[in-house]
C-alpha positions in Angstrom: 88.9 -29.5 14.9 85.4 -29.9 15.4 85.4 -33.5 16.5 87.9 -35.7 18.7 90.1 -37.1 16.3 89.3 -41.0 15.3 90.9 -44.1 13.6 91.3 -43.5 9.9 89.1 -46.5 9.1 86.4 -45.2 11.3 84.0 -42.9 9.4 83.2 -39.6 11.3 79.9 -39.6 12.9 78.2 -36.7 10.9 75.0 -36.3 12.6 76.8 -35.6 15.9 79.2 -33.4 14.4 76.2 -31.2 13.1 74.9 -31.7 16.7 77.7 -30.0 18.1 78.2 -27.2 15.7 74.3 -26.2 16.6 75.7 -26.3 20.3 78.1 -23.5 19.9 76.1 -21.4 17.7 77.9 -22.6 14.4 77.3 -23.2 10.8 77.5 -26.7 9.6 81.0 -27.9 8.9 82.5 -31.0 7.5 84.1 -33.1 10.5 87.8 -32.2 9.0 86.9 -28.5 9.3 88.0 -28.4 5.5 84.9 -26.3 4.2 81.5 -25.7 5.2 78.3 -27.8 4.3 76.3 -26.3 1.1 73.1 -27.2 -0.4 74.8 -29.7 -2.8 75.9 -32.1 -0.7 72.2 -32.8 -0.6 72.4 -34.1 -4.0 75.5 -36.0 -4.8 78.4 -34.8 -3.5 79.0 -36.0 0.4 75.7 -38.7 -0.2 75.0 -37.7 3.4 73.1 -40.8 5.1 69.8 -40.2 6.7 70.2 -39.2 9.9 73.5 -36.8 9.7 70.7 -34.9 6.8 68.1 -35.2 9.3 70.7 -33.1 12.1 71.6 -30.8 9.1 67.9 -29.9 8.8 67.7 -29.5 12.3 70.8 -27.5 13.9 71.7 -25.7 10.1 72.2 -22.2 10.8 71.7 -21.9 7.0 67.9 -22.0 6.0 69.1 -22.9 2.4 71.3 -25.9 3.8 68.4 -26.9 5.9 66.1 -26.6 3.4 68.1 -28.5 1.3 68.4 -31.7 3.6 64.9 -31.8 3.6 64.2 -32.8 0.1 66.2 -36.4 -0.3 64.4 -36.8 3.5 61.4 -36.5 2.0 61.6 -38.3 -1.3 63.6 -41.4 1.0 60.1 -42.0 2.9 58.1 -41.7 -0.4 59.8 -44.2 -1.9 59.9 -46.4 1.3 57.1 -49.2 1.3 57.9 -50.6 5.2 55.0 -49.2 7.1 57.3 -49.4 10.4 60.3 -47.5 8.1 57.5 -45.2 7.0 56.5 -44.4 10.8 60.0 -43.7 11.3 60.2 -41.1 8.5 57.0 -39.7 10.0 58.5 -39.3 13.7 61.8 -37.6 12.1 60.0 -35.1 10.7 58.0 -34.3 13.4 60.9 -33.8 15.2 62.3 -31.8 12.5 58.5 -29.7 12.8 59.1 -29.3 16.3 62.8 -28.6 17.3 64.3 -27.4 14.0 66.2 -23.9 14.2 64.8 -22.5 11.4 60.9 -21.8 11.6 60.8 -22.0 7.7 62.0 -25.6 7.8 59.5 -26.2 10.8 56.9 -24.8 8.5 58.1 -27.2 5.6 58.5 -30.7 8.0 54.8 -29.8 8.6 53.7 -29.7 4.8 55.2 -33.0 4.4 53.8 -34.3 6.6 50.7 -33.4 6.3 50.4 -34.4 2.4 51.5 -37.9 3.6 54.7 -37.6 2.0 53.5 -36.4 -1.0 56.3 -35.9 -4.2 54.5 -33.0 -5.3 54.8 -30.9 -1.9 58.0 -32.3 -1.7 59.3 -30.8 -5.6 57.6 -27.7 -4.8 60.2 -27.2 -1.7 63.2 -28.2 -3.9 61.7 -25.9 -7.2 61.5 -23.3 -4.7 65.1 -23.6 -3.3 66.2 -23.4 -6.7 64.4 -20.5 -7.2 66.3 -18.7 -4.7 70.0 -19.9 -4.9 70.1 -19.5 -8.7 70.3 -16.1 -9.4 72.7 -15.8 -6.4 74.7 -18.2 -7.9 74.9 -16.3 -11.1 75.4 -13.1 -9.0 78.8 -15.2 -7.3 80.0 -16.5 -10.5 79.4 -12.5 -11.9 81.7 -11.8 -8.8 84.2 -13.6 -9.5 85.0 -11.7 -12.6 85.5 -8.3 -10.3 88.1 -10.6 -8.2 89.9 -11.6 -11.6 90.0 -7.4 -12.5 90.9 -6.1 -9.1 94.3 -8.9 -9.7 94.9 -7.8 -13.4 94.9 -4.0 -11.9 91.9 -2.9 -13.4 90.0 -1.6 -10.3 91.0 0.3 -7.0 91.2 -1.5 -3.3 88.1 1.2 -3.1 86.0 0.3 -5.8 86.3 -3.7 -5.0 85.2 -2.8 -1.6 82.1 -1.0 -2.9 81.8 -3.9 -6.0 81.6 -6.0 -2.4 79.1 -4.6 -0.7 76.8 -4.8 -3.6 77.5 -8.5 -4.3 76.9 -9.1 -0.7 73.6 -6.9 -0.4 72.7 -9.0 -3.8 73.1 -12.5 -2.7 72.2 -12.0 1.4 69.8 -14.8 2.6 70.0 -16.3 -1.1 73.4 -17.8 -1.1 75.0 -20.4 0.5 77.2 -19.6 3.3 79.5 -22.2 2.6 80.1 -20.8 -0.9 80.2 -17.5 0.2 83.0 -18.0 2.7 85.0 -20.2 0.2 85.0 -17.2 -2.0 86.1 -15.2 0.8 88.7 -17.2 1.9 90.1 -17.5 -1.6 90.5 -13.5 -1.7 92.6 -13.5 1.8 95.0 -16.0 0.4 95.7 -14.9 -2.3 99.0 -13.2 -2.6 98.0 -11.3 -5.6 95.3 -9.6 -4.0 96.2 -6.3 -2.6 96.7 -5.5 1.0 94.3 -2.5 1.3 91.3 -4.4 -0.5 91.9 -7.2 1.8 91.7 -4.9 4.7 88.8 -2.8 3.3 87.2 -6.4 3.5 87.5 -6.8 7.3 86.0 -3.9 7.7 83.2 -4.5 5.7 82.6 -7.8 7.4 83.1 -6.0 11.1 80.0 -4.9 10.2 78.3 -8.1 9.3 75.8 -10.2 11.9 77.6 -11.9 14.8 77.2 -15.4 13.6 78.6 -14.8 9.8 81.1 -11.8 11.3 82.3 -14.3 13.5 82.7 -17.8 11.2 84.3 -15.0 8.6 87.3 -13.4 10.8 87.7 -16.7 12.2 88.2 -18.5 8.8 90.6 -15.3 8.3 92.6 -16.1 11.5 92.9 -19.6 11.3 93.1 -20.7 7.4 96.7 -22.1 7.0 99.5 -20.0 5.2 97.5 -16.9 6.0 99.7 -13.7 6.5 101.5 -12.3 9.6 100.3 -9.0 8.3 96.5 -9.9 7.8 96.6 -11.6 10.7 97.6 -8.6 12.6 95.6 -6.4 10.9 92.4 -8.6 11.6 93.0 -8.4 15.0 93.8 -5.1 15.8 90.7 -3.9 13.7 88.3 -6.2 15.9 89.9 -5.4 19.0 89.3 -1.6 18.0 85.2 -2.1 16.4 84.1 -5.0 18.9 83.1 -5.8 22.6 85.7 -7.1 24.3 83.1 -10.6 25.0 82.7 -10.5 21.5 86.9 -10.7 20.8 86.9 -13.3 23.5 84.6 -15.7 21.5 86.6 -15.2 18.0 89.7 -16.7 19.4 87.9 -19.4 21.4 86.5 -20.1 18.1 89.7 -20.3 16.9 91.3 -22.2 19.1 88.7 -24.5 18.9 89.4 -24.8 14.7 92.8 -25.4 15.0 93.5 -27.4 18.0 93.2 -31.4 18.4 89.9 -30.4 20.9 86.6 -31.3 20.7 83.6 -29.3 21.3 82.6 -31.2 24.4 85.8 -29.5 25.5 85.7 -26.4 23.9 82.0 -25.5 24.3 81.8 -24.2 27.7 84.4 -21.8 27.0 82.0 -19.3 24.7 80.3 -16.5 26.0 76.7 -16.8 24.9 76.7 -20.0 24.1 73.7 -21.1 21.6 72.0 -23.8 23.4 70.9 -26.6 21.0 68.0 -29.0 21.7 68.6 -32.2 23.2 66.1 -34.2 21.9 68.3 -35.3 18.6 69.6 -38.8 20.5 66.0 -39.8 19.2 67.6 -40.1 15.7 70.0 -42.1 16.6 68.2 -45.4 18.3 64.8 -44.4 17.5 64.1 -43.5 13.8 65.4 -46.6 12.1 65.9 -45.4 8.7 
């Protein structure tokens, strides 16, 4: 797990869990390692408080997650009429300006700020968020269809690799990666799914950037039920295509996702380690939102 375990009554401390998945170089997860954060739990969903969506905009390795957390930031300090709560609004985001990972969400803190909180700034950042994840959405949901033919028999292991690579090219940068590795993980579970497409899939995410090559195979190796055979084949393929550093950090991630550790334990373990920013105790005692 992510996070030391705690007392069932005791709500997880989000905002520190986001703070240590920017310390190893990590997309956001939920505490429970169930799923990744996506841009909807910015809007209902998870009804994130304050300042575990302030970390979110800070340490998401997703632009689109980021982006997302800072719209109900935003419209929060509109609506707040304590000048001192107002001043704290102000400070977070120019923490957020300065330290977040993302220079796009650095480049939006400041245009909030700036307009004084204004809502109209503020609905231009969400209007343009929509803009983006929309079509992708459509593109996932067109996707899913190609999954449903490839079970009835209706396409080749081949051709849903290739069907792949275009939805992927499509919806790169414009698609949550939460959703993205749900959908994943949905094909490598699936028992009707066959063999070779599944393994036409590693290859194709082999390929991939080191962060999202490594959260995928990882979510491959660790999801729960998963197959001896994928398994195996998983490995032997990224032994084979990757650096032997690079091998080392999947199963440390791994370990780290299914073991009772927490990252404090874990983090020194992986081989070029993302090093967040330190400054983020600030929105715990000193933004008072």
């Amino acid at each position: 797990m992510m996070a030391p375990r705690q007392d069932a009554a005791t709500p997880p401390d989000l905002a520190e869990h986001f703070l240590e998945c920017g310390k190893v170089g990590r997309y956001l997860t939920l505490a429970d390692e169930s799923r990744f954060v996506i841009t909807d739990d910015f809007k209902a969903g998870l009804r994130l408080p304050p300042t575990a969506t302030a970390a979110a905009s800070v340490f998401s390795k997703d632009p689109l997650v980021a982006q997302a957390a800072i719209v109900p930031l935003g419209l929060r300090a509109l609506h707040t009429k304590d000048s001192k709560r107002r001043d704290s609004f102000a400070q977070l985001f120019g923490l957020i300006e300065r330290q977040a990972l993302q220079p796009e969400i650095r480049d939006q803190a400041h245009q909030v700020l700036m307009s004084g909180f204004r809502e109209s700034q503020i609905r231009a950042i969400e209007a343009e968020l929509g803009g983006k994840i929309t079509p992708a959405r459509r593109k996932y949901r067109a996707f899913l269809d190609v999954i449903r033919r490839l079970i009835d028999g209706k396409i080749e292991a081949q051709g849903f690799r290739e069907e792949f690579a275009a939805f992927t090219q499509a919806v790169a940068g414009k698609l949550d990666f939460g959703i993205y590795s749900y959908c994943l993980d949905r094909i490598f579970t699936n028992s009707k799914i066959p063999v070779k497409a599944k393994a036409y899939l590693v290859a194709e995410i082999v390929g991939f950037p080191a962060l999202i090559r490594r959260e995928l195979i990882t979510n491959i190796l660790s999801y729960p039920g998963q197959s001896r055979e994928i398994i195996d084949l998983t490995k032997a393929m990224i032994e084979r295509e990757l650096d032997s550093e690079l091998v080392v950090e999947t199963y440390l991630l791994v370990t780290l996702k299914t073991s009772k550790l927490s990252v404090g334990q874990m983090q020194d373990m992986f081989l070029g380690q993302v090093q967040a920013p330190s400054t983020l105790s600030g929105l715990g005692g000193a933004a008072p939102i």
